[in-house]
C-alpha positions in Angstrom: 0.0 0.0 0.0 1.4 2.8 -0.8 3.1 5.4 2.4 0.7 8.4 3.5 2.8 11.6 3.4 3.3 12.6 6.8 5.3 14.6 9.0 6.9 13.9 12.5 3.5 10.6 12.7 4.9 9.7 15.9 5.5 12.9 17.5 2.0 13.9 16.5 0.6 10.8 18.4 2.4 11.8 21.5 0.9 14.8 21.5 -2.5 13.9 21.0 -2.6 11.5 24.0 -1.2 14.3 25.8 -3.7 16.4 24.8 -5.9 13.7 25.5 -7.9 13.7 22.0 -7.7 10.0 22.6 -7.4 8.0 25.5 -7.1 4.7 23.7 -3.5 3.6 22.5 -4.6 0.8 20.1 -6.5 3.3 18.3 -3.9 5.5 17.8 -1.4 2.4 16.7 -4.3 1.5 14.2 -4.2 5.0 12.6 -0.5 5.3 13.2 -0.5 2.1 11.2 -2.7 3.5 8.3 -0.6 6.7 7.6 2.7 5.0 7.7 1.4 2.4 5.1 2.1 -0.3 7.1 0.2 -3.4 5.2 -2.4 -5.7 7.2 -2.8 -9.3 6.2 -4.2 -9.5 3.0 -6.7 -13.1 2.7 -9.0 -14.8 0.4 -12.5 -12.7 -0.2 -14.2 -15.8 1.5 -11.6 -15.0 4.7 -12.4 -11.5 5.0 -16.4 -11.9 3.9 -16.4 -14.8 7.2 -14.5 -12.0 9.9 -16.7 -9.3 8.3 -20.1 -11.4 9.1 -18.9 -12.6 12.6 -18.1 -8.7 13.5 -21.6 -7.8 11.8 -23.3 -10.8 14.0 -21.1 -9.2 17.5 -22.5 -5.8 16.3 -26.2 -7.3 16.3 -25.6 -9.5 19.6 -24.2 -6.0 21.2 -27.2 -4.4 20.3 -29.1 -6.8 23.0 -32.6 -5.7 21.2 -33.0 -7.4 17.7 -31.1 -3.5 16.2 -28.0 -3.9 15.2 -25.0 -1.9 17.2 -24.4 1.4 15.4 -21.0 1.3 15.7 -17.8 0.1 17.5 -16.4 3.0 18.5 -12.7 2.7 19.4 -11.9 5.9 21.8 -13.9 7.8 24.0 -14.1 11.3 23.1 -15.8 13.7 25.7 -17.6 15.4 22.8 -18.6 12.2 21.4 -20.0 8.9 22.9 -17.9 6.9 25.4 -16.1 3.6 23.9 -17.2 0.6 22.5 -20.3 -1.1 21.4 -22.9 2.5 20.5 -26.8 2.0 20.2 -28.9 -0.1 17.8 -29.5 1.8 14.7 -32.8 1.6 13.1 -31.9 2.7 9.5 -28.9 0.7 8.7 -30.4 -2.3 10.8 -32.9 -2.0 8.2 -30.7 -3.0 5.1 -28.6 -5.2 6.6 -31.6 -7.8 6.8 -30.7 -8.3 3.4 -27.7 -8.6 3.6 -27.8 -11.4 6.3 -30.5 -13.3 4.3 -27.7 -13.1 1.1 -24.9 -14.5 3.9 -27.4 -17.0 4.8 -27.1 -18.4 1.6 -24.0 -17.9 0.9 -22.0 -19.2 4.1 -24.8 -22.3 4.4 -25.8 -20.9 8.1 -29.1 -20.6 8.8 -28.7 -18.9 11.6 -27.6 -15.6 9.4 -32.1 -16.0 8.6 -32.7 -15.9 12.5 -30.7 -12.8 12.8 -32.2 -11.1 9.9 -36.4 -11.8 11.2 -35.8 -10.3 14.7 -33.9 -7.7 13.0 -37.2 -7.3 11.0 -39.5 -7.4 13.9 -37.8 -5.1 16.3 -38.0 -2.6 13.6 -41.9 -3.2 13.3 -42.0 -3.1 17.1 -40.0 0.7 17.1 -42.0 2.0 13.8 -43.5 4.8 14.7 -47.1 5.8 14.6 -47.0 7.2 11.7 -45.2 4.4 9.7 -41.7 6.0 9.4 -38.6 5.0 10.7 -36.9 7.0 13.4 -33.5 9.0 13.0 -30.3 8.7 15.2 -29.9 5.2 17.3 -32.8 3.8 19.0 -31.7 5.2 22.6 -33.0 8.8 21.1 -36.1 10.9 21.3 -38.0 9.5 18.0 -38.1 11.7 15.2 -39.3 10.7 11.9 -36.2 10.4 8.9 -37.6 10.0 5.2 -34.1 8.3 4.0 -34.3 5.8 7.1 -37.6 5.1 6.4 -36.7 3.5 2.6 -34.0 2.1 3.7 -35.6 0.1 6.3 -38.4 -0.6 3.3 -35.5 -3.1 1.6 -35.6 -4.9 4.8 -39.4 -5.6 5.3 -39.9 -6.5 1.7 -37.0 -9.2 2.2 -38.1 -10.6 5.1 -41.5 -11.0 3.8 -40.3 -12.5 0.2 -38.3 -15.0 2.4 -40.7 -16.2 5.0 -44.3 -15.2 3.0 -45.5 -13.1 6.4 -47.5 -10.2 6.1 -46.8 -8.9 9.0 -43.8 -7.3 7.4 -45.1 -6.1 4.1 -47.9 -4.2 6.4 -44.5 -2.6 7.7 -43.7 -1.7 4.0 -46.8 -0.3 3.4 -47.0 1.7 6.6 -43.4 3.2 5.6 -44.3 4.1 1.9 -47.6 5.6 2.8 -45.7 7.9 5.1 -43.4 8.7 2.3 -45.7 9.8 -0.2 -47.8 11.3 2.3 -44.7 14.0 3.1 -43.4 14.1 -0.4 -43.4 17.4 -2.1 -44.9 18.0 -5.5 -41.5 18.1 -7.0 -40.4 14.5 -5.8 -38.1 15.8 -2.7 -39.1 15.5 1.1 -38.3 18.5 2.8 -42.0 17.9 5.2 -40.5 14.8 7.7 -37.3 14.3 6.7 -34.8 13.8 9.6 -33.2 16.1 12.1 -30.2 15.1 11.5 -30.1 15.6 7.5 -29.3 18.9 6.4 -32.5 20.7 4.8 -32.3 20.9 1.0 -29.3 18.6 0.2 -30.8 15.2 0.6 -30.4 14.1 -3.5 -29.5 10.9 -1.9 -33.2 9.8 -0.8 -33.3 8.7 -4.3 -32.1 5.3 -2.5 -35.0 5.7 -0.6 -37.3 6.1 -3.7 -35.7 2.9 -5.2 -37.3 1.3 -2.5 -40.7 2.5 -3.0 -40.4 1.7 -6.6 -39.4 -2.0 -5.4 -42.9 -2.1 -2.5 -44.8 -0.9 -5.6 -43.4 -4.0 -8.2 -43.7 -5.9 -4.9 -47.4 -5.4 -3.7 -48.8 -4.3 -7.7 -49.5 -0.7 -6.0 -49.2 1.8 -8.4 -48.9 4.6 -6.1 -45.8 3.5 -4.4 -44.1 3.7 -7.8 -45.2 6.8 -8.7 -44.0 8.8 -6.2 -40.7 7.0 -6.5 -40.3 8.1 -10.2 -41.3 11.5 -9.1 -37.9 12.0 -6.5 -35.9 10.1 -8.9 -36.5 12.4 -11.5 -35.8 15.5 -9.5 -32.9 13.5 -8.6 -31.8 13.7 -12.0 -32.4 17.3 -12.4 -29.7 18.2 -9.6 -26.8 16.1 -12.2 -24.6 18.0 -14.0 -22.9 17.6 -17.1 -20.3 15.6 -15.3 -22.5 13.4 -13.4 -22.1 15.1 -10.3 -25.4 15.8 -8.2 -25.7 18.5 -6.1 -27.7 18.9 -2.7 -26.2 15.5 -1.6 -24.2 15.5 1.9 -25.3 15.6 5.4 -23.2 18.4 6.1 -20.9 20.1 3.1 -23.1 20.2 -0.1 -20.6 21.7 -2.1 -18.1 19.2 -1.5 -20.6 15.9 -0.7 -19.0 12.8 0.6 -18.5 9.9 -1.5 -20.9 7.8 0.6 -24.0 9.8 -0.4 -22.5 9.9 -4.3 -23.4 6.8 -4.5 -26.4 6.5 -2.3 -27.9 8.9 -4.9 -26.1 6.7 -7.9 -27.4 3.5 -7.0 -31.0 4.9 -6.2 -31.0 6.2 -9.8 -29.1 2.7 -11.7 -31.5 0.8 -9.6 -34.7 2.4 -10.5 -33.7 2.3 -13.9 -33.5 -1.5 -13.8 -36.9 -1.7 -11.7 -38.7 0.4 -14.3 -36.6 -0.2 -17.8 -36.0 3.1 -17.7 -32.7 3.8 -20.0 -32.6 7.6 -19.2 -31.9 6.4 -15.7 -29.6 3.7 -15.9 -27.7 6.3 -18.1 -27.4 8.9 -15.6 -26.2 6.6 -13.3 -23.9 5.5 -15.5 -22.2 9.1 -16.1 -21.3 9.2 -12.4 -20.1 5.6 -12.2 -17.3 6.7 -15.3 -16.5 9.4 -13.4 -15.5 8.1 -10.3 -13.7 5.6 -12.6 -11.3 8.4 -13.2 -11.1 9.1 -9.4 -10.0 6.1 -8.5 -6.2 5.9 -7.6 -4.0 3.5 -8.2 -4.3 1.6 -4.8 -8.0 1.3 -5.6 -9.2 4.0 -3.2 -11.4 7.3 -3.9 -10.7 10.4 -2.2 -13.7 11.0 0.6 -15.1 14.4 -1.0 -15.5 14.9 -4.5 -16.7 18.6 -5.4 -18.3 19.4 -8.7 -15.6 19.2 -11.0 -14.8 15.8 -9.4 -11.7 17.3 -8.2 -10.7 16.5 -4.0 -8.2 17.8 -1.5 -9.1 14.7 0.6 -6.3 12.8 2.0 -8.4 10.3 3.5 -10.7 8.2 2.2 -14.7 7.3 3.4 -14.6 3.5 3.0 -17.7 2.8 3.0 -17.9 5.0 0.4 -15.1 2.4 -1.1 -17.5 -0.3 -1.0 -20.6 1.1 -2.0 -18.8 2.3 -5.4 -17.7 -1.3 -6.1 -21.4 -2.6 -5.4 -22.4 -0.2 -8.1 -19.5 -1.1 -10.7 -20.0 -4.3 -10.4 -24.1 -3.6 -10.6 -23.2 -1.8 -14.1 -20.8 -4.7 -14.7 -23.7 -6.7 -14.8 -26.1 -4.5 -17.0 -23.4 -3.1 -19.5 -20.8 -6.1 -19.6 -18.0 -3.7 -19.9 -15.0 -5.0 -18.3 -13.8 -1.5 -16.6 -16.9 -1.5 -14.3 -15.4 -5.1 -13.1 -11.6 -4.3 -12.9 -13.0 -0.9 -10.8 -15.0 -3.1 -8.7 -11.9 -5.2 -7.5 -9.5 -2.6 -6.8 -11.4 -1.0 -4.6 -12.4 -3.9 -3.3 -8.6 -4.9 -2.7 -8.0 -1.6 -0.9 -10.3 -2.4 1.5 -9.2 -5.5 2.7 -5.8 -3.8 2.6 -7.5 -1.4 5.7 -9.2 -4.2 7.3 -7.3 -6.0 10.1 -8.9 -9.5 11.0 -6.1 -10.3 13.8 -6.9 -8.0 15.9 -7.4 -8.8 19.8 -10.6 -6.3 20.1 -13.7 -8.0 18.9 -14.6 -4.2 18.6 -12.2 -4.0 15.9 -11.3 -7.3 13.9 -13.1 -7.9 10.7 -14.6 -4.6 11.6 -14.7 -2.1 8.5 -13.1 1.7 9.3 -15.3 4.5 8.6 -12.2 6.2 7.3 -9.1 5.4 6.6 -6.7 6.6 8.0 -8.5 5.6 11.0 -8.9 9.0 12.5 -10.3 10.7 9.2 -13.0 12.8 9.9 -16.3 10.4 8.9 -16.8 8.0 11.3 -13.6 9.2 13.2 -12.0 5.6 15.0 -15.3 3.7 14.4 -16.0 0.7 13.0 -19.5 1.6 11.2 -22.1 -0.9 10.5 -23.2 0.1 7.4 -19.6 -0.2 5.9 -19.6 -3.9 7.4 -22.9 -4.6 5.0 -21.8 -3.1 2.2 -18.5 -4.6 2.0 -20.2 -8.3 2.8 -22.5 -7.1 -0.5 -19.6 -6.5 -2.1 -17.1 -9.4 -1.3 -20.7 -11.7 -2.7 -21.6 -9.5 -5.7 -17.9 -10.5 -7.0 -17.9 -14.0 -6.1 -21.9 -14.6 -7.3 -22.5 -13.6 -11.1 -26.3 -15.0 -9.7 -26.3 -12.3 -7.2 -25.2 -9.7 -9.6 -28.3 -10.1 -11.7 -30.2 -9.2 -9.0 -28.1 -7.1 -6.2 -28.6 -8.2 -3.2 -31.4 -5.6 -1.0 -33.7 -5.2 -4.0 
């Protein structure tokens, strides 16, 4: 991997224990590690897919309440939440159910299906009254979140295709009707979206309109599709020339994280496949080249990308990483062209480069970094739960053309 530019690494360390920034010396030694370029143990996709699902599994068992542990978060920061194993989180718990069903399969454990329905019922026992999905981890004050809400959609229609109970596509339709019913007349939610999303620059609840467009196909409701056309296409209108989308970051619009790119990417390629629609699938498309040419040689992306797909980043949002290579290998699968596949595997290769399955913590082996270096800014010395899911998803998109036909949480 190739050495991070640094100056003085261990002198800075020092003085961040000092100044008590971090109180946790295997957390600094993991991003000491990272900048220094200082290789993990690279393994088979099967080895790192099996530490990836057990650490997804201890993330769900830490949870103690069918949600899945946000987060294992390495240090305790005073302005942050103390060390180790944070809240169940009702949004990403919501599409990992697919990806456990997928692992189910996959690894020949059966016990991956157990996981995945009480994952499914403890988010129909925390839905709220009006059918959406709350924001933040389960420990907070409810509030409604339009993108959590979809994404916790993928999970109830899953569950329901794999067990036939209608429990959970009530769930579905609960969610949806509380979609449409707070969607404005241009396609975008600004009416109920989250607290915690920044007003105006959510272009990536187009994932969450993807899953509308699947309850629709799903139940035969026309109305569910509808509206998800609707915020795709004002999706679409925020794209420039260069397949960048604007409004699309939870905090810096102008210069959007990678890991809502491609929320909004996806939402777009996948509706497209839903419907046959070309004009998406083309979009989508457009960005997916583009970050083609952002790719650097060790596989990785840089973690903001503004509109000219330029980046001052020196760190990189890895689930970002692995969300990009589900959507390569996704236009891989549509297109046939070869450079979606190659793209696919080198970032998957970086990844496993970051990942460290030998590690004593339980917190931290086969855990998947929110950024790398470790103490980049999103998801600062955490190992996040969504990153875990979408690198599994990735590691058996590659490995299954089957899968690939279909993804895996439509």
């Amino acid at each position: 991997m190739k050495k991070r530019n640094i100056s003085l690494p261990l002198e800075n360390i020092i003085i961040k224990i000092k100044n008590k920034l971090t109180i946790d010396v295997e957390a600094d030694l993991e991003s000491f590690r990272d900048k220094c370029g200082e290789s993990l143990a690279v393994f088979t996709d099967d080895k790192h897919l099996k530490e990836t699902s057990n650490w997804l599994v201890r993330a769900w068992e830490a949870g103690d309440d069918g949600g899945v542990a946000r987060a294992y978060r390495a240090v305790d920061i005073k302005r942050h939440s103390i060390k180790g194993w944070q809240p169940s989180y009702p949004e990403t718990t919501g599409y990992i159910i697919p990806t456990m069903f997928a692992l189910a399969d996959y690894l020949s454990l059966n016990d991956y299906r157990r996981y995945a329905l009480k994952m499914a019922d403890w988010e129909i026992e925390i839905q709220m009254s009006s059918g959406a999905v709350m924001g933040s981890v389960v420990t907070a004050k409810p509030s409604p979140a339009v993108f959590n809400t979809g994404q916790v959609i993928f999970g109830w229609l899953v569950a329901f295709k794999q067990s036939g109970d209608q429990k959970y596509l009530d769930a579905a339709y609960r969610a949806g009707n509380y979609l449409i019913d707070v969607q404005g007349d241009e396609g975008s939610w600004q009416k109920g979206d989250s607290n915690f999303a920044l007003k105006g620059a959510t272009t990536y609840n187009a994932r969450g309109a993807w899953a509308l467009i699947e309850l629709g196909l799903v139940s035969g409701i026309q109305k569910y599709i509808d509206s998800g056309k609707k915020n795709i296409e004002q999706a679409i209108s925020k794209q420039n020339a260069k397949g960048w989308f604007a409004d699309n970051c939870l905090n810096e619009p102008d210069n959007p994280l990678l890991h809502t790119i491609v929320y909004a990417t996806r939402g777009v390629l996948e509706s497209g496949v839903c419907l046959g629609e070309s004009r998406y699938i083309d979009s989508a498309l457009k960005t997916l080249n583009a970050l083609i040419a952002c790719q650097r040689p060790d596989g990785g992306i840089p973690g903001r990308l503004k509109s000219d797909w330029s980046s001052k980043e020196n760190w990189d949002c890895v689930t970002g990483d692995a969300q990009a290579a589900i959507a390569w290998l996704r236009a891989n699968e549509i297109t046939g062209e070869k450079k979606y596949m190659d793209a696919a595997r080198n970032a998957i290769e970086f990844i496993k480069k970051t990942q460290n399955l030998s590690h004593p913590n339980p917190g931290i082996k086969g855990g998947v970094k929110g950024s790398f270096p470790f103490d980049g800014p999103y998801g600062q010395y955490q190992m996040l739960n969504w990153a875990a899911k979408f690198f599994c998803d990735a590691l058996m998109l590659i490995n299954v053309p089957a899968l690939r036909k279909k993804g895996i949480d439509g």
